[in-house]
C-alpha positions in Angstrom: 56.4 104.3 77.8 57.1 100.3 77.5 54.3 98.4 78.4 55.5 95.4 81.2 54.8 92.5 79.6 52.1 89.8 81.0 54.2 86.8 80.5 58.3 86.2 79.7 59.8 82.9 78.9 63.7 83.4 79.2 66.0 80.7 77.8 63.4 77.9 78.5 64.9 74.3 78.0 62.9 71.0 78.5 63.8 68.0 77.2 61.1 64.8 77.1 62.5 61.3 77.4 65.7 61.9 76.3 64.9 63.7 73.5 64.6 67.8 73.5 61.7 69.7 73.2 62.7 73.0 73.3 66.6 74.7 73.8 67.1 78.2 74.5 63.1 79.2 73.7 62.1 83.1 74.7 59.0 84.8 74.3 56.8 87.6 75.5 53.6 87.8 75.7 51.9 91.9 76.2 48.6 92.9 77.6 46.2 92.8 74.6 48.0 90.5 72.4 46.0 88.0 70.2 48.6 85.5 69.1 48.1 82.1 67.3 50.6 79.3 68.7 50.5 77.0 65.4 52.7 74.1 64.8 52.7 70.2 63.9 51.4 67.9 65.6 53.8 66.5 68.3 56.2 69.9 68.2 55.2 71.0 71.4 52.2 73.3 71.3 50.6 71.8 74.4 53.7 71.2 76.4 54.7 75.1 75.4 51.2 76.1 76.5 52.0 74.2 80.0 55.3 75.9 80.2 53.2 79.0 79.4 50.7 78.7 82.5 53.1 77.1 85.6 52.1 73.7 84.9 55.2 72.2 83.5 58.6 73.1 84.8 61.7 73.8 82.3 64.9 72.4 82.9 66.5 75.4 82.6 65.4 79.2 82.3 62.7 81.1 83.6 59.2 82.4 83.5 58.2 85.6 84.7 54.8 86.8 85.8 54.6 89.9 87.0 52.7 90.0 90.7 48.9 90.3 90.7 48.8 89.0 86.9 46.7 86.5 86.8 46.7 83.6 84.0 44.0 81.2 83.0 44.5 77.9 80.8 42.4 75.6 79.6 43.5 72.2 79.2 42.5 69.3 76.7 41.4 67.0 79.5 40.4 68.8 82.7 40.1 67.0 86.3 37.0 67.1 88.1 37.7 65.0 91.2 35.4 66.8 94.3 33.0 68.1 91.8 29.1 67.3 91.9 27.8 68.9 88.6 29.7 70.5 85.5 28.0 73.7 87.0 30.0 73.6 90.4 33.4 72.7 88.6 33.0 75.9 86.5 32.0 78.1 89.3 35.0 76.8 91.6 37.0 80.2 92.6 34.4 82.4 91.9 32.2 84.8 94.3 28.3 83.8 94.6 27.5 87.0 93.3 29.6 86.2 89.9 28.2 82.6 89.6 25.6 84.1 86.2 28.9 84.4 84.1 28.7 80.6 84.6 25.2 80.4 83.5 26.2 83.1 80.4 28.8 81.0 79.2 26.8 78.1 79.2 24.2 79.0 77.5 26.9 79.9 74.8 28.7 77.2 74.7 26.0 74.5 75.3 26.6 73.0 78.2 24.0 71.9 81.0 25.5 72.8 84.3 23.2 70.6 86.4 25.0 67.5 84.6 26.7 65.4 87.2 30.3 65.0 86.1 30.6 61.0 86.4 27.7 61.0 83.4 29.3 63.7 81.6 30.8 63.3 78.3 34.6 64.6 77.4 32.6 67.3 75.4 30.7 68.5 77.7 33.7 68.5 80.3 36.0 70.4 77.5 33.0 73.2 77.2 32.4 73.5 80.9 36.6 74.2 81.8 36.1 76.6 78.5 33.2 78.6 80.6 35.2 78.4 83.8 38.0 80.3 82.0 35.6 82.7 80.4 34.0 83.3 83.9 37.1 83.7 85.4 37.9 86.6 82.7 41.9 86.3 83.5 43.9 89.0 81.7 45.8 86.0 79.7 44.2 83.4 78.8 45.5 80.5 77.1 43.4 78.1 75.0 44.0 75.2 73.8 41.7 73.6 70.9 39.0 75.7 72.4 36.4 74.9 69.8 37.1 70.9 69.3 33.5 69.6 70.5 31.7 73.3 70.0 29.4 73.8 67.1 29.0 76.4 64.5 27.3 78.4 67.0 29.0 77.9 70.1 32.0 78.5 68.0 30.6 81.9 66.9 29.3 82.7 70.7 33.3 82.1 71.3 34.4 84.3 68.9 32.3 87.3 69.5 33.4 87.0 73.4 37.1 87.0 72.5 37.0 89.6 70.3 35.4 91.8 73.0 37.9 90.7 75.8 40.4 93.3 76.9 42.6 89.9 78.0 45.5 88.7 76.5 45.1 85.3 74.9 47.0 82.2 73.5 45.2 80.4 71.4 45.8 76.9 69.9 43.6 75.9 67.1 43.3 73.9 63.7 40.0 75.9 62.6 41.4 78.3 59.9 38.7 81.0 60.2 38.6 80.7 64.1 42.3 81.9 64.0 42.0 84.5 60.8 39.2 86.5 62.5 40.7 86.5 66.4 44.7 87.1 66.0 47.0 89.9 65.7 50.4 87.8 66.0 51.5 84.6 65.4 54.1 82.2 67.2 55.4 79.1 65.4 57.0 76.1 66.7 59.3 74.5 64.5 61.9 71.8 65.0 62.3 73.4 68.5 62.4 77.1 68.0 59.7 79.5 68.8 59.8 82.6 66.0 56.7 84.9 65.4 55.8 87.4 63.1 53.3 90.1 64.2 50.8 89.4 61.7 47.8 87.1 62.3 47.2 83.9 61.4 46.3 84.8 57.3 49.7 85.9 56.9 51.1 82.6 58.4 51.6 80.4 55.3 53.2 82.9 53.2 55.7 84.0 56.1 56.3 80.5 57.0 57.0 79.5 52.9 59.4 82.8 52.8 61.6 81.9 56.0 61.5 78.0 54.3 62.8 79.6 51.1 65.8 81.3 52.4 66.4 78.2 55.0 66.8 76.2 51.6 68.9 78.7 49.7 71.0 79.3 52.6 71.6 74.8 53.0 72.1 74.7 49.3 75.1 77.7 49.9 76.4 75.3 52.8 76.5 72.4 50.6 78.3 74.3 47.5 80.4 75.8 50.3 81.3 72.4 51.9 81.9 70.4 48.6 84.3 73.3 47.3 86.4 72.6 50.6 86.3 69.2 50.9 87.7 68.9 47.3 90.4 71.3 48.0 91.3 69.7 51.3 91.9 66.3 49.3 93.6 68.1 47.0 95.3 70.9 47.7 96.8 70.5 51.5 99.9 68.1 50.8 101.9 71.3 50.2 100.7 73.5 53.0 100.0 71.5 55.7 100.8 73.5 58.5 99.5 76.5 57.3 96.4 75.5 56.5 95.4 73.7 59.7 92.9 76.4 60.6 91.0 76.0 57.3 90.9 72.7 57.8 89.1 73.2 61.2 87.0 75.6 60.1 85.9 72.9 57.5 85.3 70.7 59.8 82.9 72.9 61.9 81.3 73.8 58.8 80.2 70.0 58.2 79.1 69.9 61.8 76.7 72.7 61.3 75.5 71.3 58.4 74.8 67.9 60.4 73.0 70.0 63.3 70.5 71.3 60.6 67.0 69.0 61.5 65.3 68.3 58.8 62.2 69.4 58.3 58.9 67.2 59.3 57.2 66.9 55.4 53.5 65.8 55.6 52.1 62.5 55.7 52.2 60.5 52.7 48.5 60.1 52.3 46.4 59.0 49.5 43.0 58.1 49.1 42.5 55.3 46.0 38.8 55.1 44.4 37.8 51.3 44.3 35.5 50.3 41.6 33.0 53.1 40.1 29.4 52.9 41.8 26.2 53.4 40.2 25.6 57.0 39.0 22.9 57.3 42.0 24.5 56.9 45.1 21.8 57.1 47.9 18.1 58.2 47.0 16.2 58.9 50.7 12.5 59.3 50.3 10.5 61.0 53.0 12.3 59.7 56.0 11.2 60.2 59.3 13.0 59.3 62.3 12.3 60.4 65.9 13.5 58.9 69.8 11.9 59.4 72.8 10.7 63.3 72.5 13.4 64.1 70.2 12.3 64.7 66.3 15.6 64.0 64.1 14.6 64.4 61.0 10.8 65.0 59.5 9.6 64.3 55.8 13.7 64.6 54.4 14.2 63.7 50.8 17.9 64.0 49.6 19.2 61.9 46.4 23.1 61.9 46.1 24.8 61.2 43.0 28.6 59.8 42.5 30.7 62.5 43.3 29.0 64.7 45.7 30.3 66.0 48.4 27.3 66.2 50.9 28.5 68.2 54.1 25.7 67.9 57.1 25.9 71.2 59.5 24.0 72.1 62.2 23.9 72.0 66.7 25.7 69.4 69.0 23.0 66.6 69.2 20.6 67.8 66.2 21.0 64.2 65.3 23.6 64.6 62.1 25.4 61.2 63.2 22.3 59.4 63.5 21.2 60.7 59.7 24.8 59.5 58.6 23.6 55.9 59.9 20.5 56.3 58.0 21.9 56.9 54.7 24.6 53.9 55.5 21.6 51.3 56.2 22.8 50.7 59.6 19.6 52.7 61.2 16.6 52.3 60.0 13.8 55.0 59.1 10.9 55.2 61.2 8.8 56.2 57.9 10.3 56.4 54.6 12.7 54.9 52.6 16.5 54.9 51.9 17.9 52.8 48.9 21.2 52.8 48.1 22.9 52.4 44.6 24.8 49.5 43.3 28.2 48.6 43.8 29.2 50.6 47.0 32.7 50.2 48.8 31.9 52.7 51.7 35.1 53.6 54.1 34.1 54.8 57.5 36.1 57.7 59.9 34.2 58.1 62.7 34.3 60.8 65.5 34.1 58.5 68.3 37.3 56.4 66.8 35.5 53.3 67.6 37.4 51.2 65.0 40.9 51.8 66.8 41.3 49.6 70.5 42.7 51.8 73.0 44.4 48.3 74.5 46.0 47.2 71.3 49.0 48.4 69.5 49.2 50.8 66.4 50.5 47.6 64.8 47.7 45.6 66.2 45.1 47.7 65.4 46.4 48.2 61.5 46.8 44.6 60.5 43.4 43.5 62.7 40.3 42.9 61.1 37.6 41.4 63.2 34.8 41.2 60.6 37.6 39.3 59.1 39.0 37.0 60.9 42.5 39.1 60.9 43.9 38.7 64.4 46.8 41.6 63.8 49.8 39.5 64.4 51.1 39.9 60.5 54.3 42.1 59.4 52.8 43.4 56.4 49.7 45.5 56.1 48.2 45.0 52.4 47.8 49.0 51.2 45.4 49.4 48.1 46.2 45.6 46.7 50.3 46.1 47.7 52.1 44.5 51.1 53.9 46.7 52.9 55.4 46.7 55.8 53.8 47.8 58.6 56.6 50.1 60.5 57.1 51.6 56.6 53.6 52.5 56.2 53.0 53.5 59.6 56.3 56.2 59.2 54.2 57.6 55.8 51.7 58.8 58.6 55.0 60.5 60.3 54.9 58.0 63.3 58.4 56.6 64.9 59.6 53.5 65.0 59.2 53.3 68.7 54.9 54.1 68.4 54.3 50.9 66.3 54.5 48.6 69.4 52.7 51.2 71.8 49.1 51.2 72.8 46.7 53.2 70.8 45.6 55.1 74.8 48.7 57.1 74.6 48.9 58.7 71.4 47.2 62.4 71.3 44.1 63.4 69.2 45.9 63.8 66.4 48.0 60.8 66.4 44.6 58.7 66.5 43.0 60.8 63.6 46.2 60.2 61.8 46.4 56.3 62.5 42.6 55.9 61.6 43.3 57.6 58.5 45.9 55.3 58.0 43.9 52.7 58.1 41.1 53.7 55.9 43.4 54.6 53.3 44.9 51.1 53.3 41.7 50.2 51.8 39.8 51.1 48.2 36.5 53.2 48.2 33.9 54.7 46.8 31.9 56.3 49.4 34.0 58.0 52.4 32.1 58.6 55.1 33.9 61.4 57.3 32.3 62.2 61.0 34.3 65.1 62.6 37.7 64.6 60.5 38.6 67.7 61.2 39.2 67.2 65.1 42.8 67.3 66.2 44.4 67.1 63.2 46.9 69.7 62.1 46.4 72.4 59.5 49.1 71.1 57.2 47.2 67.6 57.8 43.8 69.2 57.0 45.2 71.2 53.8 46.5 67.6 52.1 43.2 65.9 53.0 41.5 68.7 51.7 43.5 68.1 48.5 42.9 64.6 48.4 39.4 65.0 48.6 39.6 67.3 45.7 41.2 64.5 43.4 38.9 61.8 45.0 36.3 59.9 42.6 33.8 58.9 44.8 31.3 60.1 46.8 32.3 62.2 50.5 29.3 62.2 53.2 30.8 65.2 55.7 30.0 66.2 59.0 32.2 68.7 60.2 31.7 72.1 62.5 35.4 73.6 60.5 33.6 76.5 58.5 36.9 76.8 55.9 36.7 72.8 55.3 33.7 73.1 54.7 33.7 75.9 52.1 36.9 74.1 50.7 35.3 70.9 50.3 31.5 70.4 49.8 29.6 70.9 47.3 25.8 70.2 49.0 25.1 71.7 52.6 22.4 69.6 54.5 21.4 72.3 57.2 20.1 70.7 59.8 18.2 73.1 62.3 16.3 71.1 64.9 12.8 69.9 65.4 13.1 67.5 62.3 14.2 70.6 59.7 16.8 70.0 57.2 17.2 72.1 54.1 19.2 71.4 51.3 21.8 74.3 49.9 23.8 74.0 46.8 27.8 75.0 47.9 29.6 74.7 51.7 29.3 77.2 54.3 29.5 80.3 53.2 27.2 80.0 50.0 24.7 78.0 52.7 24.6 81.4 54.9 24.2 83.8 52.2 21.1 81.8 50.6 19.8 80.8 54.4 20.2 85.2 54.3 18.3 85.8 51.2 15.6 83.8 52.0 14.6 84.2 55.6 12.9 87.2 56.4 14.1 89.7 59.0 14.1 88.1 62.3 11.6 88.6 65.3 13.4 91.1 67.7 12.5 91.1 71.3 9.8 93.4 72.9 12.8 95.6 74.8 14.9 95.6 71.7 11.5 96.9 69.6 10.8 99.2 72.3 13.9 101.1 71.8 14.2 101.1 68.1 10.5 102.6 68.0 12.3 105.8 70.0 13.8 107.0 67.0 13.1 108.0 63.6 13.4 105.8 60.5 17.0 105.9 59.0 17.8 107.2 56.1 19.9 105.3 53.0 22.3 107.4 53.8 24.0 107.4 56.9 26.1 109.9 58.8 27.7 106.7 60.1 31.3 105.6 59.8 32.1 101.7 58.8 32.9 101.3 63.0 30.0 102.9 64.4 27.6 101.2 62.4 29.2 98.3 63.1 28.3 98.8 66.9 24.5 99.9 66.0 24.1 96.8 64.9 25.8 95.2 67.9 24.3 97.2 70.9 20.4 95.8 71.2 21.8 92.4 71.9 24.3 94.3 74.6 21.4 95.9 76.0 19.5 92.7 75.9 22.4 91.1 77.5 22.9 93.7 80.1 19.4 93.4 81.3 19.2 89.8 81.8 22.6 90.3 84.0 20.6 92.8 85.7 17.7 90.2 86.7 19.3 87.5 87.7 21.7 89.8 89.8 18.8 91.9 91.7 17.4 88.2 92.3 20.2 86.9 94.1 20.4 90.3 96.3 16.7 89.7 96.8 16.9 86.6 99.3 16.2 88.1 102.6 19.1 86.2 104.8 22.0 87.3 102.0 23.4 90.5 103.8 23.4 89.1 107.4 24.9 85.4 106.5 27.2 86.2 103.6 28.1 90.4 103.8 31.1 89.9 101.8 29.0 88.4 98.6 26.2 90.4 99.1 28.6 93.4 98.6 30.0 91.8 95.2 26.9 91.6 94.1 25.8 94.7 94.4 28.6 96.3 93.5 28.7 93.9 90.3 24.7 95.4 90.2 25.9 99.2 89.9 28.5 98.5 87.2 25.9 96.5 85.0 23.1 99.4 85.5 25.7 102.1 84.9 27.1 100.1 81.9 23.2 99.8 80.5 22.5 103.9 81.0 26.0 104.0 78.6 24.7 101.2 76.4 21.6 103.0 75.6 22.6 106.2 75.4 25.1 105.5 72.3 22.4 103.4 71.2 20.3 106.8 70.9 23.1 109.3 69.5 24.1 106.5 67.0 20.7 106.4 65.8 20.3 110.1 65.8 23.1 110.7 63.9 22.5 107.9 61.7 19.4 109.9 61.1 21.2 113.2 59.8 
């Protein structure tokens, strides 16, 4: 029997300032699909995404929902007008009774939901609309950037929620192994169209090099096919004029196909150009302490970096990375210790906050400004790695338009801003880059060629980025930093930092309920009656438990006030139905917990 679909775009057409976005565009989306919406930047992910959830209007076609379905979205920039505290925005719309999913999702995602919005930061709005989504639990959800200002860890709390959700979900990302572990399908915006192959995202490239293959055999026919004509109509038509009238219209169409081809968008021209060679020791730090207020940043850290590393710095939103960036630059200073730096440096800067580009000015402005200069950004040229060139050229190697150069910096996207930054750092020699969140916004065909730039690079890379495939692509020195002042050095990125963090720690503390239950059953055996799935879910069911009963408290809590039934029946019903399902769903919980262990017992 066909499954109705949750969502149907029908012949969609939406055009942006004169200039088309999308033209003739169709796609379903069915219950339970996990698709990846990947394009370049600027082709229309977002404004698809709208389309998507109601809030954009096409010029033509239509969108069908069938009734009752309900659709969630998560936007870039969220408005909070009417809202006290991040806490009440993400609770808006649901029952009291249903206000802990609020609390659950942000102690996930790291968010304090007693922050007033008018201090909070664009992060911290991002994470709260993420949880308000999550609390909602919609059966499509459609995300987009989800984890841009999460951490490792809120990243991975995001990941194991989304692959437990029976929803249907859209998801718009640039983190590679975000996508690779969450999707089933994949939908791919290019030059307008809208194809997708029902593979996940790790299948993506090599579909998308394949349909670029036959795309350029099939031009390179039409070219061959048009030349062949066009020599024959100047040659051979004279004679037969009349009866070849059709050919020669069919020619004619044949060269207006050609002409409606677009071209492919090719990736920006970057290139990163080592300055003069530093001394062989980079940055020697010595015991540095460095604390504020009741925080402890960093606590007796030694690190010595030679030319060449590539030093990536991981850990928590607010652990202080940033600050030990600033430390190892010489623009904060230690509170004990010592950081000396080696000879000959010629650092180059990209920082998250993209405090080097004014909002006010112009892309031209801001690329041929240099305050610390003197440089007031009125010149054509823009002098790239000792060469002049002209500013609208270089600016079109970072695949901006003509029409952007005289714009204001405030309304270009994410991406655009990472790209123009970029721009400008790699107008200059280097031989220390110092990269703060690089990864945000930009791309994945962006991220792949600065990836390989970095590869080639001759200096020294400083990293601090929460992209788990970067990372592993990139460094070759993980600086984990954990909190209370702890930082430990591992040799490789990511991945060779977990399996050594593994190695060494010993098996962790488990809670007094979760010890409880394990002492029920015997010890297991090597070998286990258990398939590959249902150990899988041994493994995964004490936290579920754990979870279950901490819904369970905070629910019977709620239903305990003694004035709930008589001045709000309705929630007090939710509740307590919500209080049943939780209870019933911990009796099942522990119950596989004990057959699973029993037969993991033989």
């Amino acid at each position: 029997m066909a499954r109705t679909p949750l969502l149907q775009l029908s012949d969609i057409s939406l055009t942006f300032g004169g200039n088309p976005v999308f033209d003739g565009l169709g796609l379903i989306v069915q219950p339970g699909d996990r698709v990846a919406l990947v394009g370049r930047n600027g082709s229309g992910k977002s404004t698809l995404m709208k389309v998507m959830a109601g809030l954009v209007e096409a010029d033509t076609g239509t969108r069908i929902l069938p009734p009752q379905t309900s659709v969630g979205y998560m936007e870039q920039d969220p408005t909070m007008a009417g809202y006290a505290t991040l806490g009440d925005y993400a609770a808006s719309g649901l029952e009291l009774g249903e206000a802990y999913r609020v609390e659950r999702a942000a102690e996930g995602l790291k968010f304090d939901p007693s922050r007033p919005v008018a201090t909070a930061s664009g992060g911290e709005r991002r994470r709260a609309a993420l949880a308000k989504l999550m609390a909602e639990a919609p059966e499509l959800m459609l995300l987009d950037e989800p984890t841009n200002h999460l951490d490792i860890e809120a990243i991975a709390w995001l990941e194991a929620e989304l692959k437990s959700t029976k929803a249907g979900f859209v998801l718009i990302s640039h983190d590679r192994a975000f996508l690779n572990t969450l999707t089933r399908a994949t939908l791919w915006i290019d030059r307008g169209l809208v194809r997708r192959n029902e593979k996940g995202f790790d299948a993506f490239e090599s579909w998308r090099d394949k349909l670029w293959e036959e795309e350029d055999i099939q031009r390179h026919k039409m070219d061959r096919k048009i030349k062949s004509e066009g020599r024959w109509a100047v040659e051979g038509i004279s004679a037969r004029r009349k009866r070849n009238q059709g050919r020669l219209r069919a020619l004619q169409d044949l060269r207006a196909e050609r002409a409606a081809m677009i071209r492919r968008q090719g990736t920006a021209a970057m290139e990163l150009a080592s300055g003069p060679k530093s001394g062989r020791k980079v940055i020697d730090a010595i015991k540095i302490d460095k604390s504020y207020a009741n925080q402890t940043i960093i606590k007796d850290f030694s690190l010595t970096i030679q030319r060449g590393d590539r030093v990536a710095f991981v850990g928590p939103n607010g652990v202080g990375k940033t600050t030990v960036l600033k430390m190892l630059m010489g623009e904060v200073a230690p509170d004990q210790g010592e950081v000396k730096q080696g000879t000959n440096l010629v650092p180059a800067v990209f920082d998250q906050t993209r405090e080097q580009l004014d909002p006010e000015r112009s892309l031209w402005e801001n690329l041929t400004s240099d305050p610390t200069m003197g440089v007031s950004g009125k010149a054509d040229q823009v002098l790239v790695r000792g060469t002049p060139k002209h500013v609208v050229g270089y600016l079109k190697e970072f695949l901006f338009e003509d029409a952007q150069a005289r714009a204001p910096v405030r309304a270009l996207s994410g991406g655009e801003k990472a790209r123009l930054l970029l721009a400008k750092l790699m107008a200059r020699e280097s031989n220390l880059l110092v990269l703060d969140e690089p990864t945000n916004d930009l791309d994945i065909e962006t991220l792949d060629l600065l990836q390989e730039l970095l590869d080639d690079y001759d200096g020294t890379v400083l990293l601090v980025s929460h992209d788990r495939d970067f990372l592993d692509r990139v460094a070759t020195t993980t600086v984990a930093m954990e909190g209370n002042g702890k930082a430990t050095v591992y040799a490789g990125g990511w991945s060779d930092y977990q399996a050594q963090k593994q190695a060494d720690t010993p098996a962790p503390a488990q809670s007094k309920d979760k010890m409880k239950i394990e002492a029920k059953a015997p010890q297991k055996k090597e070998k286990s009656g258990l398939s590959f799935t249902e150990k899988h879910r041994l493994e995964a069911l004490p936290s579920v438990i754990e979870r279950l009963e901490g819904e369970i408290a905070k629910l019977e809590t709620y239903l305990a006030a003694p004035d709930l039934y008589a001045k709000e029946p309705l929630k007090f019903q939710k509740a307590t139905e919500a209080l049943v399902e939780r209870q019933s769903a911990l009796s099942a919980a522990e119950e596989e917990w004990l057959i699973l262990e029993e037969k993991a017992a033989g």
